[in-house]
C-alpha positions in Angstrom: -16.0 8.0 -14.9 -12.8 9.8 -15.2 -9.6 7.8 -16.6 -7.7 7.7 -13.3 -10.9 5.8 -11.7 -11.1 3.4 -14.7 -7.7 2.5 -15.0 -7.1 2.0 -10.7 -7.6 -1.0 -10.8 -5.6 -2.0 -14.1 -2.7 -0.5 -12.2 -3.7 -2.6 -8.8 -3.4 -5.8 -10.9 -0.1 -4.5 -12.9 1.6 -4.1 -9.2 0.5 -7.5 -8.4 2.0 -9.1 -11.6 5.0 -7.5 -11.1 5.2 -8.4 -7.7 4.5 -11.9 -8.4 7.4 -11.4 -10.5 9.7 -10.4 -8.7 8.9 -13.2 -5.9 9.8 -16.0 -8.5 12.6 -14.5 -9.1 13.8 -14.1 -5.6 12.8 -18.2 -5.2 14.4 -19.4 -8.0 17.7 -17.0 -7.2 17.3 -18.4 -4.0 17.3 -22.1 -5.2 20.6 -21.3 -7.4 22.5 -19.7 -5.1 22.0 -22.4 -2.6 22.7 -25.5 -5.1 19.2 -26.6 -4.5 18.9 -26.2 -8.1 21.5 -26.1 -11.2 21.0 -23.9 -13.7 21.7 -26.7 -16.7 19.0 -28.6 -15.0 16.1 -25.9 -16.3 18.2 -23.9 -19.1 15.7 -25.2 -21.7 12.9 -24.4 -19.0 12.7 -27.8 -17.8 11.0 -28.8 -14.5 13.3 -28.3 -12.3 12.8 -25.5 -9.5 11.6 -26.4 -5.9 7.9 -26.1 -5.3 8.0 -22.5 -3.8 9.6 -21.1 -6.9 7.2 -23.1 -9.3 4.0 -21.9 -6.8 5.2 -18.7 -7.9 6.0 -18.8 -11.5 2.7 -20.6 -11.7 1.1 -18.0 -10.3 3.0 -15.5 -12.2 1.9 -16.9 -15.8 -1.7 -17.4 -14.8 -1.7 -13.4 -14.6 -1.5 -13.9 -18.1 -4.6 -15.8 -18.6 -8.1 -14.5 -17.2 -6.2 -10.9 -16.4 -6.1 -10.3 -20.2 -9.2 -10.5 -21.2 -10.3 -7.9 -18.4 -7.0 -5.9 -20.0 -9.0 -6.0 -23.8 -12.6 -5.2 -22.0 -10.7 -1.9 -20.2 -8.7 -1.3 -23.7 -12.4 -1.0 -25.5 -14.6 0.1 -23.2 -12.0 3.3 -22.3 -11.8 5.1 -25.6 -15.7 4.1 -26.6 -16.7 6.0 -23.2 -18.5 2.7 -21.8 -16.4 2.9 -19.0 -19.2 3.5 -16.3 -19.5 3.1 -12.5 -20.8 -0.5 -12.9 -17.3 -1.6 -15.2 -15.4 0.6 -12.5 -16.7 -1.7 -9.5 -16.8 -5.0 -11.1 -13.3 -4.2 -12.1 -12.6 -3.4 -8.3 -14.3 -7.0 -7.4 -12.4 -8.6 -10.0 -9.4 -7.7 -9.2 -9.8 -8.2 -5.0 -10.9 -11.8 -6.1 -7.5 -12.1 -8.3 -5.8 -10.8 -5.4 -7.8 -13.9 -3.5 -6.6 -16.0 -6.2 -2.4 -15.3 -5.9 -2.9 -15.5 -2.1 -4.1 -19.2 -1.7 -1.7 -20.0 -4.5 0.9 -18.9 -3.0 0.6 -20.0 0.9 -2.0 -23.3 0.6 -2.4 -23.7 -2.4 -5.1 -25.4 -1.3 -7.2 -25.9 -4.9 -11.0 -25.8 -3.3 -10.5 -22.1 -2.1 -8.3 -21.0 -4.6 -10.6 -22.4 -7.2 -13.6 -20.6 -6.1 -11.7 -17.6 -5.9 -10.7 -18.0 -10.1 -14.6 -19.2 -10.5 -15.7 -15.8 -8.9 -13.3 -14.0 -11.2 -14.8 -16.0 -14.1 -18.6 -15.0 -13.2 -17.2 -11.4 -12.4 -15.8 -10.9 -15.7 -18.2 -12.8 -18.0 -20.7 -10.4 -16.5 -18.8 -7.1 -17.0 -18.5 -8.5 -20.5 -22.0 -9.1 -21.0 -22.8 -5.6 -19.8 -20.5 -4.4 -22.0 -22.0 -6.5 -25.0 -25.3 -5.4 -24.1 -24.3 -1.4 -23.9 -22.8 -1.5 -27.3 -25.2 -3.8 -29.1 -28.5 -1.8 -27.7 -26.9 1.0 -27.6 -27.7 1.8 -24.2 
């Protein structure tokens, strides 16, 4: 597989990090610059913001979760040239079920579907890993 294919959908979930990003920060702009929230009320990064901006810096750090260990599976598998088709289109699934993920917790939030959406990351993941684990321990 050639890098640009491999690293697709890294990119695809950078953009929607950042984007989630930059959302929270438009929310909890927002909030200040309407006095919904002061800023000596989460300074010390106490609880403070409305529920949008929290949805979205919620969402925001749990990029930083699950995400990173498909980030260490695409940092190894790259230079040991186990980067196949099969890594390419899990990574593909797994992202489209992280984008499945944001969407509900963002809008809903409503926890059974955006719960099965994180499961199906989970299962997605834990079996690119085992592929991987398999590759390199049978050297297949």
């Amino acid at each position: 597989m050639s890098i640009q294919m491999v690293l697709l959908p890294i990119f695809i979930q950078i953009g929607l990090t950042f984007a989630l990003l930059f959302a929270m920060a438009t929310a909890r702009t927002s909030a200040l610059s309407s006095g919904e929230t002061k800023m000596r009320d989460v300074a010390l990064r106490e609880p403070g913001w409305p529920g949008r901006a929290t949805q979205f810096a919620n969402c925001f750090s749990n990029q930083f979760e699950l995400p990173v260990l498909f980030y260490i599976l695409i940092a190894i598998a790259l230079p040991l040239r186990h980067a196949d088709l099969f890594i390419v289109l899990m990574s593909w699934v797994f992202v489209v079920t992280r984008f499945a993920h944001a969407g509900v917790f963002v809008t809903s939030n409503d926890m059974r579907p955006r719960s099965l959406a994180w499961f199906a990351g989970v299962l997605v993941l834990a079996a690119m890993w085992l592929y991987f684990a398999l590759k390199i321990l049978l050297l297949i």
